[in-house]
PLY file of the C-alpha trace (Angstrom):
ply
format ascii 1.0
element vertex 438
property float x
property float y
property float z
element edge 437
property int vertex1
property int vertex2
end_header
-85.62 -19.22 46.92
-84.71 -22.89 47.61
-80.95 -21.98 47.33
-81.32 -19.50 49.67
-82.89 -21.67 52.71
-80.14 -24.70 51.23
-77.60 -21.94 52.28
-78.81 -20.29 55.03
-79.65 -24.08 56.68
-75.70 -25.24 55.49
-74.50 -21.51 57.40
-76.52 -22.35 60.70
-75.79 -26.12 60.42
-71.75 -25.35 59.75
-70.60 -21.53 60.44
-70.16 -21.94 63.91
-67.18 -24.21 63.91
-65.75 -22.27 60.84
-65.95 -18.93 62.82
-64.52 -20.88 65.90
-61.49 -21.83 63.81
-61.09 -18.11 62.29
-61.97 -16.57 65.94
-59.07 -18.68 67.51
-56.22 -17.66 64.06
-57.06 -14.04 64.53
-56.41 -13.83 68.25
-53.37 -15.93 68.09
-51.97 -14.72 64.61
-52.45 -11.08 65.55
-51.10 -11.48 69.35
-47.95 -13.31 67.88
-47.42 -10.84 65.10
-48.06 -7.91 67.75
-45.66 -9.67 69.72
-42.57 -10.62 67.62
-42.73 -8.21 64.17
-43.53 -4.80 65.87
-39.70 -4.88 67.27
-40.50 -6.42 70.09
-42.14 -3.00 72.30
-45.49 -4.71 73.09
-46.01 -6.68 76.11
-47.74 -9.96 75.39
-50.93 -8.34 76.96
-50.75 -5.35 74.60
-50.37 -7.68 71.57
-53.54 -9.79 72.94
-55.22 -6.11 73.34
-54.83 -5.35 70.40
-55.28 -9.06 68.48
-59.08 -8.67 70.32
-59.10 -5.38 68.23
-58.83 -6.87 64.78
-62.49 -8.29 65.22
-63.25 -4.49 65.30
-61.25 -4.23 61.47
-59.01 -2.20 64.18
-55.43 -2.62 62.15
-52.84 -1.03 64.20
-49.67 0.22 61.84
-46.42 0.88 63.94
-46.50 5.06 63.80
-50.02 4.61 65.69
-49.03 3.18 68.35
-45.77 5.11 68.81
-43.17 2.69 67.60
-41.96 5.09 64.85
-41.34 3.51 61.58
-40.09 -0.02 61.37
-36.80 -1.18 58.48
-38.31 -4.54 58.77
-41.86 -5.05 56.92
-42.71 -8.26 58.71
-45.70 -6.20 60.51
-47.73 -6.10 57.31
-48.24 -9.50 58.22
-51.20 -8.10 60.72
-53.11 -8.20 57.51
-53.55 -12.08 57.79
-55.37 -12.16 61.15
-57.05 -9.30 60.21
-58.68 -11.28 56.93
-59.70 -14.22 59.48
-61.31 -11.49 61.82
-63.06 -9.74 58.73
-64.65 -12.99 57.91
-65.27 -13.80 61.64
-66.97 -10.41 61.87
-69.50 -10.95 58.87
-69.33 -14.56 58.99
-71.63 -13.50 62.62
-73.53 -11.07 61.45
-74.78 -13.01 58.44
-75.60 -16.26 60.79
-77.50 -14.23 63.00
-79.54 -13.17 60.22
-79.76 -16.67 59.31
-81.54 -17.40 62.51
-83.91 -14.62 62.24
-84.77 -14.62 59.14
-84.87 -18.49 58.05
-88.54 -19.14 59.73
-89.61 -16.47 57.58
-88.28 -17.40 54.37
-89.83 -21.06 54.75
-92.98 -19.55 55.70
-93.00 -17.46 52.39
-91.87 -20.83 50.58
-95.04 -22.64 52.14
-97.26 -19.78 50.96
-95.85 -19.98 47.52
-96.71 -23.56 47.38
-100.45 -22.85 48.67
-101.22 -20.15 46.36
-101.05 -23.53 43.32
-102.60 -27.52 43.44
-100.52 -28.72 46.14
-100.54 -32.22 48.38
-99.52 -32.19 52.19
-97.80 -34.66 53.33
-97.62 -35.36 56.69
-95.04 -37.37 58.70
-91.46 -38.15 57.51
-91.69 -41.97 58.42
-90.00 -44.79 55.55
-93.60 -44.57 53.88
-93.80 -41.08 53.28
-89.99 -41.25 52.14
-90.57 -43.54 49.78
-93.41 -41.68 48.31
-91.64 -38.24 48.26
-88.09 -39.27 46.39
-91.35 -41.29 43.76
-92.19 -37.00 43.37
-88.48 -36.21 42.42
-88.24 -35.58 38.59
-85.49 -37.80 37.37
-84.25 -35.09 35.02
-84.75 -31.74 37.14
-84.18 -33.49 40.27
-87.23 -31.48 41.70
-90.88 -32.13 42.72
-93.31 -33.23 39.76
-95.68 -30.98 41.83
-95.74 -28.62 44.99
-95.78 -30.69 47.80
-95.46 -29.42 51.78
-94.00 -31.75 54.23
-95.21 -31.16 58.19
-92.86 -32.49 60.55
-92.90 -30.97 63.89
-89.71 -33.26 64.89
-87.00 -31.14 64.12
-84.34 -33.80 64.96
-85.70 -35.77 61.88
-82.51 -36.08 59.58
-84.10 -36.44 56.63
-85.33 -32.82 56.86
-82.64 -31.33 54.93
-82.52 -33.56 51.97
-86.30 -33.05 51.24
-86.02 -29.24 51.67
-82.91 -29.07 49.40
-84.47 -31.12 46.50
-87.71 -28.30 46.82
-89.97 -29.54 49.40
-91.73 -26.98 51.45
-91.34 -28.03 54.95
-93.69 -26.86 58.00
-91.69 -27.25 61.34
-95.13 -27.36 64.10
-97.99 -29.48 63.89
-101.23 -29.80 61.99
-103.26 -28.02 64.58
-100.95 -24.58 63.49
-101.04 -25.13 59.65
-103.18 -22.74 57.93
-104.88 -25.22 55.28
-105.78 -23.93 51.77
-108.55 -26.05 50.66
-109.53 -24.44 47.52
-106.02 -25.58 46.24
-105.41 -29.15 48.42
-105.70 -31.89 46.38
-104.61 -34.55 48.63
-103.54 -35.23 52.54
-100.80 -38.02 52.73
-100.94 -39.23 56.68
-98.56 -41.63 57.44
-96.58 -40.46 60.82
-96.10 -44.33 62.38
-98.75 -44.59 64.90
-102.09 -45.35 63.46
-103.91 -43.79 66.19
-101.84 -40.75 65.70
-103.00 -40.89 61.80
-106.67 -40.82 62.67
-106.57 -38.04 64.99
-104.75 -35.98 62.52
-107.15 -37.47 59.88
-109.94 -36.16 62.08
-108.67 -32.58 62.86
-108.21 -32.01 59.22
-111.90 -33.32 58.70
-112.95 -30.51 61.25
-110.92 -27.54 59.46
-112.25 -28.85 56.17
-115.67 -28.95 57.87
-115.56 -24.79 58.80
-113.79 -24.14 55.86
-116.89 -25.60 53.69
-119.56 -23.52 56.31
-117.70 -20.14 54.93
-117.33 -21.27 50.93
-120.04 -23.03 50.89
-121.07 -22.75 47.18
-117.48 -23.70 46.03
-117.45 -27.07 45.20
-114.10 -28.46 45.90
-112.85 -32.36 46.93
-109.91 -33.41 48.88
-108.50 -36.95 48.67
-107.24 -37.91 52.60
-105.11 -40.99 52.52
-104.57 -42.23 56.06
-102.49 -45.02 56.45
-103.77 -47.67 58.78
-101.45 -50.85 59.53
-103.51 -52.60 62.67
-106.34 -54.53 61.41
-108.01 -53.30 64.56
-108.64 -49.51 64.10
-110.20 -49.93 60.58
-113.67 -50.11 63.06
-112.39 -47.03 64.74
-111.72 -45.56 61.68
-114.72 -45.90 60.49
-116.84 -45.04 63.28
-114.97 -41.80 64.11
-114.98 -40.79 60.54
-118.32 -41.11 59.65
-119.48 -39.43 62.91
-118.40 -36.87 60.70
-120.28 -37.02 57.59
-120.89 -33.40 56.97
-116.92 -33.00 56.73
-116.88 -36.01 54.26
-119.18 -33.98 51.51
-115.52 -32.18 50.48
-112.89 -35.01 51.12
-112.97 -38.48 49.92
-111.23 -40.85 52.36
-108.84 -43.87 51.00
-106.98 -45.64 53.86
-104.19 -47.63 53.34
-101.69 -49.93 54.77
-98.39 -50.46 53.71
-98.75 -54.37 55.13
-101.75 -54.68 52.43
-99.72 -53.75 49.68
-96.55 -55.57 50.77
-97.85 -58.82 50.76
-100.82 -58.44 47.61
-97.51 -57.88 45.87
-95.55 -60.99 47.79
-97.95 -63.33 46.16
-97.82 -62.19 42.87
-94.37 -62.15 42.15
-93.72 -65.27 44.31
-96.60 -68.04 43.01
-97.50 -70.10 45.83
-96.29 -73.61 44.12
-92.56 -72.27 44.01
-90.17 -74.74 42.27
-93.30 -77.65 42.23
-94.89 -77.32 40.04
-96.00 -80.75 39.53
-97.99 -80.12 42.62
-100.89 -79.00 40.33
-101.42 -82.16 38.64
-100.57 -84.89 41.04
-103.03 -85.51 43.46
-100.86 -84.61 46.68
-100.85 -82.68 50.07
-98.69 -79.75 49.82
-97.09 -77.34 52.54
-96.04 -73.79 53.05
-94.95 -72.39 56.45
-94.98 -68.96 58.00
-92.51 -67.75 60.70
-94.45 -64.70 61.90
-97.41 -63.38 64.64
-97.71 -59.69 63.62
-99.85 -57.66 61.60
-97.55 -58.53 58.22
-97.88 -62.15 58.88
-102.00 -61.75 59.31
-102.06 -59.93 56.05
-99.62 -62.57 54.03
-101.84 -65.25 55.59
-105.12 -63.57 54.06
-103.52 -63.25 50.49
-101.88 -66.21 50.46
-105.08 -68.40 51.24
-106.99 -67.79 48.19
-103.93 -68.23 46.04
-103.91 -71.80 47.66
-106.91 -73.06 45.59
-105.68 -75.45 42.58
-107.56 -77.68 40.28
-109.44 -80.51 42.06
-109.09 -79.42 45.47
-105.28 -79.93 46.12
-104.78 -80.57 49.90
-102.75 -77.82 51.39
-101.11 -77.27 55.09
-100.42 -74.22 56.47
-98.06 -74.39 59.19
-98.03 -71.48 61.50
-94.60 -71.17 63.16
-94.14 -68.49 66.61
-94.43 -68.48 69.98
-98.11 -68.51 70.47
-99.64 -70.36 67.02
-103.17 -70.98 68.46
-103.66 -66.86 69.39
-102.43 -65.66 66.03
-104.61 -68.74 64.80
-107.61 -66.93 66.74
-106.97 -63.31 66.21
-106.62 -63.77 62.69
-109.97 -65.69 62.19
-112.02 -62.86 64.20
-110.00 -60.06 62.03
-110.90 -61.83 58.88
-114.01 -63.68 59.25
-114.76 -66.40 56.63
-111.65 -66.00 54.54
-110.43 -69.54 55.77
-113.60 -71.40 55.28
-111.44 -73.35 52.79
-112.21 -77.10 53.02
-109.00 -77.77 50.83
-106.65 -75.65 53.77
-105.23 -77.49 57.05
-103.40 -75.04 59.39
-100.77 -76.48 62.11
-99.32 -74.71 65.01
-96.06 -75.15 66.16
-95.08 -73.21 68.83
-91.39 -72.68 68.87
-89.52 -69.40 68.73
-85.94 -69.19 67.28
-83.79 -68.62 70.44
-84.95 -72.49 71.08
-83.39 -75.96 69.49
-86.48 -77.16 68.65
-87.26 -74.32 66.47
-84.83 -76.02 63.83
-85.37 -80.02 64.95
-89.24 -79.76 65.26
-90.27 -77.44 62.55
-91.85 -78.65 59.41
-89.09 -78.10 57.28
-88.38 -81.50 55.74
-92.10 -82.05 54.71
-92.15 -82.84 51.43
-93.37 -80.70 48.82
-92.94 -77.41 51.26
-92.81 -74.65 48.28
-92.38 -71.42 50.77
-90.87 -70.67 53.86
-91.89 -66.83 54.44
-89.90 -64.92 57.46
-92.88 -62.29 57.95
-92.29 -60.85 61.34
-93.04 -57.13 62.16
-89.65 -56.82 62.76
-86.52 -56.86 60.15
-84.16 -58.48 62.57
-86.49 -61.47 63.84
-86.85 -62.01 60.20
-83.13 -62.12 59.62
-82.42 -64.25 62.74
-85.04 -66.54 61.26
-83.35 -66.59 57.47
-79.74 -67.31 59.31
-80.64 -69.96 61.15
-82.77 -71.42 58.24
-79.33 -71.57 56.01
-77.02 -72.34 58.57
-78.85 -75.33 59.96
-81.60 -76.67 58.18
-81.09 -75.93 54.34
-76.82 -75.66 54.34
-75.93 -78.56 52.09
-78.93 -78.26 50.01
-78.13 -74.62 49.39
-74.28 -75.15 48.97
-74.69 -78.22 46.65
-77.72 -75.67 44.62
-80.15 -78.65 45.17
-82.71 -76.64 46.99
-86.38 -76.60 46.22
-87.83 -74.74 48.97
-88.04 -70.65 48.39
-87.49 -68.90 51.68
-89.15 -65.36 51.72
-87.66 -62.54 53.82
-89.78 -59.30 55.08
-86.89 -56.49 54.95
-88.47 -53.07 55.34
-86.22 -50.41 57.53
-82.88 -52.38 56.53
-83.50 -52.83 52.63
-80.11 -53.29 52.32
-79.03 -56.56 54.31
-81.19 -58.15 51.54
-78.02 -57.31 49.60
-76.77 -60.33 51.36
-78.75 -62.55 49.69
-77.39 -61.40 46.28
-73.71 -61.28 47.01
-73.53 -65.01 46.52
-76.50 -66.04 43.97
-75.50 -69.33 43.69
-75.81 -70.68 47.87
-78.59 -67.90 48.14
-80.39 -68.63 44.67
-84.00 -69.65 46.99
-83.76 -66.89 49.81
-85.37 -63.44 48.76
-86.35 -60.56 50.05
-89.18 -58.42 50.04
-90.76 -55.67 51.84
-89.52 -52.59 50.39
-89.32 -50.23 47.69
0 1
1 2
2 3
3 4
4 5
5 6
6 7
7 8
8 9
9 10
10 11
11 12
12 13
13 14
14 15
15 16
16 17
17 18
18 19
19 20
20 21
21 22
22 23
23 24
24 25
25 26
26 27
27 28
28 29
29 30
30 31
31 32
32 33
33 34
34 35
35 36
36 37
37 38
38 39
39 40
40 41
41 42
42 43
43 44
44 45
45 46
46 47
47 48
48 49
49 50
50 51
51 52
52 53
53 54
54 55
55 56
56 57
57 58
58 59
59 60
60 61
61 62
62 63
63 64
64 65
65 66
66 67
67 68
68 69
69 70
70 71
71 72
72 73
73 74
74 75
75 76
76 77
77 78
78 79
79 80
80 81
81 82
82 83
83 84
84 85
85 86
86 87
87 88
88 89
89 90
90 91
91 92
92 93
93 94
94 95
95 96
96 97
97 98
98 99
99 100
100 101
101 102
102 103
103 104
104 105
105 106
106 107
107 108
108 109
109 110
110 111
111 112
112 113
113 114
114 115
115 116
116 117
117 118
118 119
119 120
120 121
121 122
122 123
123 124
124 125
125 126
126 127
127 128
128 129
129 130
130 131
131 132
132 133
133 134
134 135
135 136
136 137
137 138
138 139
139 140
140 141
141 142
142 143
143 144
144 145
145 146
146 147
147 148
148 149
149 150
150 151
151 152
152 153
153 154
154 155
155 156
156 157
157 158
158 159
159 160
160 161
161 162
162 163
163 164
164 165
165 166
166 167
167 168
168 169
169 170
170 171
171 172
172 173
173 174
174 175
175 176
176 177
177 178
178 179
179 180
180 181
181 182
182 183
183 184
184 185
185 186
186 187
187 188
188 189
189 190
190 191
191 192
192 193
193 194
194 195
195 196
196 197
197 198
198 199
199 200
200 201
201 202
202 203
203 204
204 205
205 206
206 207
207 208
208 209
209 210
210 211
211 212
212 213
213 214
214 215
215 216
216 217
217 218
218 219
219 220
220 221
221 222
222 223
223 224
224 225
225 226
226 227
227 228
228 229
229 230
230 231
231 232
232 233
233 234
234 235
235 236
236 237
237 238
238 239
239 240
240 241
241 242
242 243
243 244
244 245
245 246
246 247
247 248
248 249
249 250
250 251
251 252
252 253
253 254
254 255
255 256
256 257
257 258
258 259
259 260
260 261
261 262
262 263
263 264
264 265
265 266
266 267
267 268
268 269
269 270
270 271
271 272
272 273
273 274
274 275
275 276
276 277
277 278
278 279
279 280
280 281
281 282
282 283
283 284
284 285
285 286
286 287
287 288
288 289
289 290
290 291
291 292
292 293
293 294
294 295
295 296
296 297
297 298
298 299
299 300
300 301
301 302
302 303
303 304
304 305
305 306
306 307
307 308
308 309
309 310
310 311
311 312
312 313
313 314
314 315
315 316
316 317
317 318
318 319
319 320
320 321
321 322
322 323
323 324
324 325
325 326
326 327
327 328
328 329
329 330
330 331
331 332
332 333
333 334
334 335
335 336
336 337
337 338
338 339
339 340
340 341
341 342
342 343
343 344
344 345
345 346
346 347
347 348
348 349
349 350
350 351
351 352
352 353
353 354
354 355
355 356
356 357
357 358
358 359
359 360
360 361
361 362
362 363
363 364
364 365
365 366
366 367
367 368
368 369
369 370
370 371
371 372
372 373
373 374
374 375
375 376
376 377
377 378
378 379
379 380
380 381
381 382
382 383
383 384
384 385
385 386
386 387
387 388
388 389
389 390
390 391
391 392
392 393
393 394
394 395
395 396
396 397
397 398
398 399
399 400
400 401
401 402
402 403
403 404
404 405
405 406
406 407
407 408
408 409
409 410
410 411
411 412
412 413
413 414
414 415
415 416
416 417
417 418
418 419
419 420
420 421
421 422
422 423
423 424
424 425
425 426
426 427
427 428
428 429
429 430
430 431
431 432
432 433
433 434
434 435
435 436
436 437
């Protein structure tokens, strides 16, 4: 059945320029073999006539159409146009049944997926992408499992990839999906608006609600994971989801943010002493900066503080780098209340942004002992403007000479690949690396 909607979506995607091309060879092969092989009787708007005709499989031999019979057997040549007309003519038909029958045929995939344990995902944003091609079978090259993908945005151009591997793929929103609890064993929301994700969250909550009133003696549990970046809406979330609890009896609720999990991870591949070491048993003040105001750089700020504590105290500054330090000083103290109580941690605003010359002469990038430099804007390019001008005019020698001590971090999520760039020369680029992605 996959192979069917792979070639059904390649014949509505593609046919219509190949039936253009054959359209415009059978009108001009047949008018020009009309015209010059049926000894020259036909007038050019005969030979057009009947070139129109071959779409019909309407071959016209020479005694038909009162020319007698020819010496010359260059006419057979009709038979060429008349090929490109025969596959015009089906070519047609079979794309129109394309159109009206591909809705159906994905609709009878989706139902074949519901009838076994399936997961919905929902959205096709870099998080659920990453998570589906983790569900492609390395040897098949098909889903461990039935999964069903509901994008309403049509436009989307990962859509074909995911429904050629297998993927069932619903093409309207959540509100028109028939669910089938007894077989849903998890909800993946992750659409790129976290707002979005817990109104979806909450409709499914409601259909899972009615759904238990009719089945209510079959016990049955649905994991929801609803991805929540902004530190803000986990109080929303809450509140709106447990003004629900007679929904929650049959699902059990896991948010997640793709932030968390980026920089939990940061800090335990990167250890927060770097290339010193030493740090840990000399009795010193030590530095790390971060070049960031969004919700990443709140998040690498709360994992990175409790990684700060060393034997006997060791003095630490944080130095918080952006164009308003204070705010992101204050937000992130009411988001995470307590975590910095830290007598051992210093923080120190600067407030420069990059497009400025004092970003590179005033920031604290010749303190000594400054083990990380961490790029951890929302934004990929902000975080690349920030590693560029980092090389190119603070650590260029140092980096050239491979005397640099500092590790610069880089957030890369929607361009993994300009990391690459980092790797091309290990060498100058041995202390910038990037991280963000899967």
């Amino acid at each position: 059945m996959t192979w069917l909607l792979n070639w059904l979506g390649f014949a509505r995607r593609n046919l219509r320029w190949v039936l253009l091309a054959m359209a415009v060879l059978t009108v001009l092969g047949g008018w020009w073999v009309y015209s010059c092989c049926y000894g020259g009787t036909l007038s050019w708007y005969q030979s057009l006539y009947y070139a129109f005709a071959l779409f019909a499989l309407d071959v016209k031999q020479p005694v038909e159409i009162g020319i007698g019979t020819l010496q010359a057997q260059e006419w057979h040549l009709i038979y060429i146009p008349a090929f490109f007309g025969l596959i015009t003519t089906i070519g047609s038909v079979l794309g129109f049944a394309a159109e009206i029958f591909k809705e159906r045929i994905e609709a009878w995939q989706i139902e074949t997926l519901k009838r076994q344990p399936h997961t919905l995902v929902i959205g096709l944003g870099e998080n659920n992408r990453m998570y589906l091609k983790s569900e492609i079978d390395e040897t098949s090259q098909r889903p461990k499992h039935a999964i069903i993908v509901i994008e309403p945005d049509r436009s989307n151009p990962y859509i074909g990839y995911f429904r050629s591997m297998g993927f069932g793929h619903f093409r309207n929103t959540v509100g028109k999906f028939e669910f089938a609890f007894d077989k849903l064993e998890r909800v993946i929301i992750s659409t790129g608006n976290d707002l979005k994700n817990i109104e979806i969250a909450l409709q499914i909550l409601r259909k899972g609600r009615d759904e238990n009133d009719k089945h209510s003696d079959e016990a049955r549990t649905t994991t929801l994971h609803i991805h929540l970046d902004n530190h803000d809406y986990r109080a929303l979330f809450h509140q709106r989801f447990f003004e629900n609890k007679e929904a929650l009896e049959s699902f059990e609720i896991k948010p997640y943010s793709f932030y968390d999990s980026v920089a939990r991870d940061l800090w335990m591949k990167h250890p927060v002493l770097g290339n010193f070491s030493q740090v840990a048993k000399e009795c010193t003040m030590w530095h790390i900066a971060l070049v960031g105001d969004g919700d990443l750089a709140g998040r690498v700020l709360y994992y990175l503080i409790p990684q700060t504590v060393l034997p006997h105290d060791k003095p630490v500054t944080i130095h918080l780098i952006c164009a308003d330090p204070r705010r992101f000083l204050e937000k992130f103290r009411s988001d995470y209340v307590g975590v910095d109580d830290i007598g051992h941690v210093t923080f120190e605003c600067h407030p420069l942004t990059m497009d400025s010359p004092e970003f590179v002469r005033e920031g604290p990038w010749r303190k000594p002992y400054l083990t990380h430099i961490v790029a951890c804007f929302d934004e990929d390019d902000k975080n690349l403007e920030c590693a560029v001008n980092l090389y190119d005019k603070v650590f260029l020698e140092e980096a050239i000479r491979g005397k640099m001590k500092t590790k610069v971090l880089i957030a890369l999520f929607q361009n993994s690949k300009s990391g690459d760039v980092f790797t091309q020369n290990e060498k100058r680029f041995k202390e910038f690396n990037s991280f963000g992605y899967a």
